[in-house]
C-alpha positions as CSV (number, residue, x, y, z in Angstrom):
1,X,0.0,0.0,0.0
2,X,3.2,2.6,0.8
3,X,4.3,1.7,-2.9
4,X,0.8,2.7,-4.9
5,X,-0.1,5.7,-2.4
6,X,4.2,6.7,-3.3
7,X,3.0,6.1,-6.7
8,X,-0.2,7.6,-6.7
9,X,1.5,11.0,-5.1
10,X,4.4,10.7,-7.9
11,X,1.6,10.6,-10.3
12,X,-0.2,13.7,-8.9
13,X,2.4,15.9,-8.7
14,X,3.5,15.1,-12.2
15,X,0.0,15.9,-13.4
16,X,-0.3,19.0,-11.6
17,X,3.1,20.1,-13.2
18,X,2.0,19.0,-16.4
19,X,-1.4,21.0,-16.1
20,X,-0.2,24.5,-14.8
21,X,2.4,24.3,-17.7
22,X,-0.1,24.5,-20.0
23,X,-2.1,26.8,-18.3
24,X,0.9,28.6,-18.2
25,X,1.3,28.9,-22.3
26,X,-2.5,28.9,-23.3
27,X,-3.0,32.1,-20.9
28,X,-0.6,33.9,-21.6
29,X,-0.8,37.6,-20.8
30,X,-1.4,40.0,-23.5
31,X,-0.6,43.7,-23.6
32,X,-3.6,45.0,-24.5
33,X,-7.2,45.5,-22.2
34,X,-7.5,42.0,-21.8
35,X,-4.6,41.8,-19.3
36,X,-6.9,41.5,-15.9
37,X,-9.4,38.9,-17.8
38,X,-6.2,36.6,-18.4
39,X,-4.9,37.5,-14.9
40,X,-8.2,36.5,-13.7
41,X,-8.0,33.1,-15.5
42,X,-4.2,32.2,-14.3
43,X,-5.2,33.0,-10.4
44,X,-8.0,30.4,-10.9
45,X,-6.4,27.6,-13.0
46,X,-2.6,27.4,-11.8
47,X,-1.6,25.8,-8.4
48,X,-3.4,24.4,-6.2
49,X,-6.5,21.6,-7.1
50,X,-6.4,17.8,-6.6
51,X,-5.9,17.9,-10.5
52,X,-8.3,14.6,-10.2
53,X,-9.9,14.5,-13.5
54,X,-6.3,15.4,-15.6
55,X,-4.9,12.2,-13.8
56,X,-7.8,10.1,-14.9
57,X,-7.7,10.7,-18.5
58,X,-4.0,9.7,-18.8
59,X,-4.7,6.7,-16.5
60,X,-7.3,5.4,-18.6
61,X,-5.5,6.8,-21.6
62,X,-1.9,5.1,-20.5
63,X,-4.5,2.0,-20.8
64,X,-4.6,2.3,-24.7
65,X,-1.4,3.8,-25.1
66,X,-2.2,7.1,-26.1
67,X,0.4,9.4,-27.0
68,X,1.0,11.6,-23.9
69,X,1.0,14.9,-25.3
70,X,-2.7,14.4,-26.7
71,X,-3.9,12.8,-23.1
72,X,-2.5,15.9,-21.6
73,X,-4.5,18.3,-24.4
74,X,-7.4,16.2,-23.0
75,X,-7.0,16.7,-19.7
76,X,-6.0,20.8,-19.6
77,X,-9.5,20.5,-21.7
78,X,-11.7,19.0,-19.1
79,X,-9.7,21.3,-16.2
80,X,-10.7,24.2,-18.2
81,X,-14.5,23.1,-17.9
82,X,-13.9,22.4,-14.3
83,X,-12.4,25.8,-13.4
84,X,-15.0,27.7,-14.8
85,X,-17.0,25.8,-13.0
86,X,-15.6,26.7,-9.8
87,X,-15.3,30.3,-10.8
88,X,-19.0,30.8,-11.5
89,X,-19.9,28.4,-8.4
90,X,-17.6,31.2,-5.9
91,X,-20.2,33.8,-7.3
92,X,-22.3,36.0,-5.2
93,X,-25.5,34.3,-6.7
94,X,-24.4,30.9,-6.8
95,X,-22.3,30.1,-3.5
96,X,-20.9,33.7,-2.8
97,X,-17.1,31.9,-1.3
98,X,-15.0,34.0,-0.5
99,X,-12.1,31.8,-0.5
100,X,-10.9,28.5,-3.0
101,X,-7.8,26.5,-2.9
102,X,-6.8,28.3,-0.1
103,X,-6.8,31.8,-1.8
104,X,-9.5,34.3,-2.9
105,X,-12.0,34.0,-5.1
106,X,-11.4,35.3,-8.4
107,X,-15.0,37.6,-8.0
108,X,-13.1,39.1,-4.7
109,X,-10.2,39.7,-6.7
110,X,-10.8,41.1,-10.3
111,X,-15.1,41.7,-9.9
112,X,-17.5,39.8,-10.7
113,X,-17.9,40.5,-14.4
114,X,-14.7,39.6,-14.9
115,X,-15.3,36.1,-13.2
116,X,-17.8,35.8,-15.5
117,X,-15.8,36.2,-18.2
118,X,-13.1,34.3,-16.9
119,X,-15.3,31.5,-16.8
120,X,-16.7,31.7,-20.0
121,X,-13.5,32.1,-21.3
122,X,-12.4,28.8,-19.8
123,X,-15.2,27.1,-20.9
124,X,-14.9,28.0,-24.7
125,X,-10.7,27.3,-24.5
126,X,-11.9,23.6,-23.3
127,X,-13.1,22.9,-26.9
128,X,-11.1,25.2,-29.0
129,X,-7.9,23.0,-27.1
130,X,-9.8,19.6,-28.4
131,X,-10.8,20.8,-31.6
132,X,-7.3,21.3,-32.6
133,X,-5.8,18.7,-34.6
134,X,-3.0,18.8,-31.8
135,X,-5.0,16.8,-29.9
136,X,-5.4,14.1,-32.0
137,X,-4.8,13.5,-35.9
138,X,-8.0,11.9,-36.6
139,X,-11.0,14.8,-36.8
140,X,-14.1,12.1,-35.9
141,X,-11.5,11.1,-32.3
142,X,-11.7,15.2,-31.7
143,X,-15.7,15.3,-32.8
144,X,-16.1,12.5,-30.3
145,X,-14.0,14.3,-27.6
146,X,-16.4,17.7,-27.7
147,X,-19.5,16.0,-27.9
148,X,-18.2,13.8,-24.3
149,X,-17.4,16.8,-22.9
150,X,-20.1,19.4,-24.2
151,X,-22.8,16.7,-22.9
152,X,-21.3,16.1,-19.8
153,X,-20.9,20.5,-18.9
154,X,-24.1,21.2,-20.0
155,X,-27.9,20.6,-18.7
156,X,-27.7,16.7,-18.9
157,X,-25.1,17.4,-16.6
158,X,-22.8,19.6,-15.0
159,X,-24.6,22.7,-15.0
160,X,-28.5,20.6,-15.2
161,X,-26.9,19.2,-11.7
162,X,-25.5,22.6,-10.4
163,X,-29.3,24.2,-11.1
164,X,-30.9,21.1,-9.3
165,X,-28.3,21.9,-6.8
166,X,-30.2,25.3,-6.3
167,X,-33.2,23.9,-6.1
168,X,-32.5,21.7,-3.6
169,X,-32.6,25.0,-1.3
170,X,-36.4,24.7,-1.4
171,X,-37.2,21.7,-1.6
172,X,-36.6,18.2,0.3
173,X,-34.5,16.0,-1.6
174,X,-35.1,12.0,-1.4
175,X,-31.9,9.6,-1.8
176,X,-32.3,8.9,-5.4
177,X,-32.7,12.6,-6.6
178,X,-29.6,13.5,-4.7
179,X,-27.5,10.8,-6.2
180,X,-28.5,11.7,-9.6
181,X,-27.8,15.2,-8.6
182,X,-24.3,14.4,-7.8
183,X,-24.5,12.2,-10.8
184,X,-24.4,15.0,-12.8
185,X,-23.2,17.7,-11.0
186,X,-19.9,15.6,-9.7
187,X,-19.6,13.2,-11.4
188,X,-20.7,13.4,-15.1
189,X,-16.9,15.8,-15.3
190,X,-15.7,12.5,-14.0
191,X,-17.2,10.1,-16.1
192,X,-16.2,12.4,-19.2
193,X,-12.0,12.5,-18.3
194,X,-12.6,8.4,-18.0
195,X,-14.2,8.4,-21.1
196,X,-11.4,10.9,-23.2
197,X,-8.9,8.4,-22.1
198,X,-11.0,6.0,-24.3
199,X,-11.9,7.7,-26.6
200,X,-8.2,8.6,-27.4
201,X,-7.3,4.7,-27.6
202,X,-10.4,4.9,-30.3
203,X,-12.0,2.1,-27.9
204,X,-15.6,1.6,-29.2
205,X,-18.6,2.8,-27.2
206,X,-19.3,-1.2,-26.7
207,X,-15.8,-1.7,-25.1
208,X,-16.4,1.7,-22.7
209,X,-18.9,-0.3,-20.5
210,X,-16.7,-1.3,-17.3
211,X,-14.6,1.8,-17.6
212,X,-18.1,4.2,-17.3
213,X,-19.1,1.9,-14.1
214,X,-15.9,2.5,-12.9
215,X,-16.1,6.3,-13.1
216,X,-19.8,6.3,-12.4
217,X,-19.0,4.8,-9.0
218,X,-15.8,6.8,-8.4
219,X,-17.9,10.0,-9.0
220,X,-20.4,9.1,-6.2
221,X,-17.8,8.1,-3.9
222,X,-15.7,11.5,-4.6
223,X,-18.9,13.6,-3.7
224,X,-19.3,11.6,-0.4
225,X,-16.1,11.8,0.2
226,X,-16.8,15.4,-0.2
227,X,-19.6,15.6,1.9
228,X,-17.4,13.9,5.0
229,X,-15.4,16.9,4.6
230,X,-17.8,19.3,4.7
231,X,-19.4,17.8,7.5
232,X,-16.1,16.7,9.4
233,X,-13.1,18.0,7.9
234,X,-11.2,21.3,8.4
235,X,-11.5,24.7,6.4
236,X,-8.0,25.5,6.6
237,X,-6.7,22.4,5.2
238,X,-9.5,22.2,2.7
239,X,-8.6,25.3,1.6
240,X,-12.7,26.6,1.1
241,X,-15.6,27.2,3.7
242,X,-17.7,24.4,4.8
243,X,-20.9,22.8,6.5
244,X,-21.9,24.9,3.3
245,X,-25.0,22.7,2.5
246,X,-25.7,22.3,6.5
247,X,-26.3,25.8,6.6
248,X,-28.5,26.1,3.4
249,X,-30.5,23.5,4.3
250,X,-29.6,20.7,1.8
251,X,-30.5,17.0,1.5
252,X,-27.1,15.8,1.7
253,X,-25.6,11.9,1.4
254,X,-25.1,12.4,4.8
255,X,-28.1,14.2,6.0
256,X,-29.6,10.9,4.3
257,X,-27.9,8.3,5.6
258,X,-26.0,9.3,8.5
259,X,-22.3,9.8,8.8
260,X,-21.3,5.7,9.4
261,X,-23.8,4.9,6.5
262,X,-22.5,7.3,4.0
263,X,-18.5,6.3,4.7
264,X,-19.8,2.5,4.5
265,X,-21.5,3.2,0.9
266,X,-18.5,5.2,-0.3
267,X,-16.5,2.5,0.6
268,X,-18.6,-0.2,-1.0
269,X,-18.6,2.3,-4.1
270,X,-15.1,2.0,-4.4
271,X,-15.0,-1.4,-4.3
272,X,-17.8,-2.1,-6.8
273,X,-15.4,0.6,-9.2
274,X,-12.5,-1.7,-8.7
275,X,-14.3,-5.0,-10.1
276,X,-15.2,-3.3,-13.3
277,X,-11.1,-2.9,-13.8
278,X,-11.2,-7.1,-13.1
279,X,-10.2,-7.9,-16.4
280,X,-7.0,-5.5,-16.8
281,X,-3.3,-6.1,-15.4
282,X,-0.9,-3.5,-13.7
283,X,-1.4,-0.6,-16.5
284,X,-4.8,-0.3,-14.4
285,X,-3.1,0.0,-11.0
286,X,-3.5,3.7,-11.1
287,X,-7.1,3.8,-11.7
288,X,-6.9,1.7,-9.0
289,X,-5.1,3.9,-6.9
290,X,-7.2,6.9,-7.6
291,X,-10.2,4.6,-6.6
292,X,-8.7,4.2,-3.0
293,X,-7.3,7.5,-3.1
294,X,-11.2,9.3,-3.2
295,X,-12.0,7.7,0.2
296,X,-8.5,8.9,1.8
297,X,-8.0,12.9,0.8
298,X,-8.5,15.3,3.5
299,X,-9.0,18.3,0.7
């Protein structure tokens, strides 16, 4: 176990280097107007982050042996969607934080109509980045790689689970409308870096099936992960406020089940994610890891 979490943190770091590099060369800043908007961008998306959905598209895509320079176009892709997520979730009408990975909020720092534009600026980057025939030589791999990732940022999921996340302010959630909340809210971003991976290796949709349990499970263990450490964890290491959802009066996992139920069925999640990687070798040890790893985090 000291060998894969060694791994597993050799992996991360690399990742994380790999990821604020390119952040690093797409946002570069200009000299012109657009100076703060780019400055806005680089406070959100370089340092800090678990960087948890780049590593999973070049574990699965290390699967298939995908070149890594296309994996990584992949990934800065799907962190692009996720840090515009964040960016609009720190707003004053969505969440109103004040503080994210341990710093301030891009709204406190640049406005919020420059947060907006960061984010939107984010988002369209994701898919000029996998549009580009840098990311892979074959166009219909690309066309396969925005449609993933446009379905799984838009209402059937990311932001369709964000909004159901606001209504779940007035209304009582039961247990299966939060976990297809989280579904898409958490873990459709998930599912899609999984299925880049995949699509990368040009596996067929038919030969996806284990890998999209995998990250289907995964997801809903991440978010109840995420919910222990709201609920138990502490805001300094976390780097953001919490007992967030407490305080707006949320149906939570663990408002649900209770705090022993909701770490049982996390761990029972992980556990159903790791037979769906039954039939592959060692080159799936670090989906593995990153299985184990969602139950373990304290940020």
């Amino acid at each position: 176990m000291v060998q894969n979490t060694t791994a597993l943190e050799a992996a991360l770091a690399q990742v994380a280097a790999e990821i604020d590099s390119g952040f690093d060369a797409l946002l570069a800043i200009p000299d012109d107007p657009r100076a703060d908007l780019y400055r806005a961008m680089r406070h959100a998306s370089i340092g800090g982050g678990k960087r948890l959905r780049p590593l999973l598209v070049f574990a699965t895509a290390q699967l298939f042996a995908v070149d890594r320079n296309c994996a990584a176009r992949a990934a800065l892709a799907i962190e692009c969607i996720h840090v515009y997520s964040l960016i609009h979730d720190d707003l004053p009408a969505m969440d109103n934080d004040d503080m994210r990975r341990g710093k301030p909020t891009v709204h406190k720092l640049y406005g919020d109509a420059t947060a907006i534009l960061a984010g939107d600026c984010l988002h369209a980057l994701a898919f000029e980045v996998l549009a580009h025939e840098a990311t892979h030589a074959d166009p219909f791999v690309r066309a396969e790689l925005v449609l993933d990732l446009a379905r799984a940022a838009g209402p059937a999921g990311m932001a369709g689970g964000q909004m159901m996340d606001i209504e779940a302010e007035k209304a009582s959630f039961d247990l299966p409308t939060i976990t297809r909340l989280q579904a898409m809210k958490t873990g459709a971003l998930i599912a899609s870096a999984v299925e880049a991976g995949a699509i990368l290796g040009k596996v067929p949709p038919e030969g996806r099936t284990g890998l999209r349990g995998y990250a289907r499970d995964v997801g809903l263990a991440f978010q109840i992960a995420d919910d222990l450490l709201d609920y138990e964890g502490d805001e300094d290491t976390i780097g953001k406020r919490i007992h967030k959802d407490e305080k707006a009066g949320k149906e939570t996992f663990l408002s649900l089940l209770g705090v022993d139920r909701a770490r049982e069925q996390a761990r029972m999640l992980v556990d159903q994610a790791l037979t769906h990687l039954n039939h592959y070798g060692a080159e799936a040890d670090l989906l593995r890891d990153i299985a184990r790893f969602t139950l373990e985090r304290d940020r």
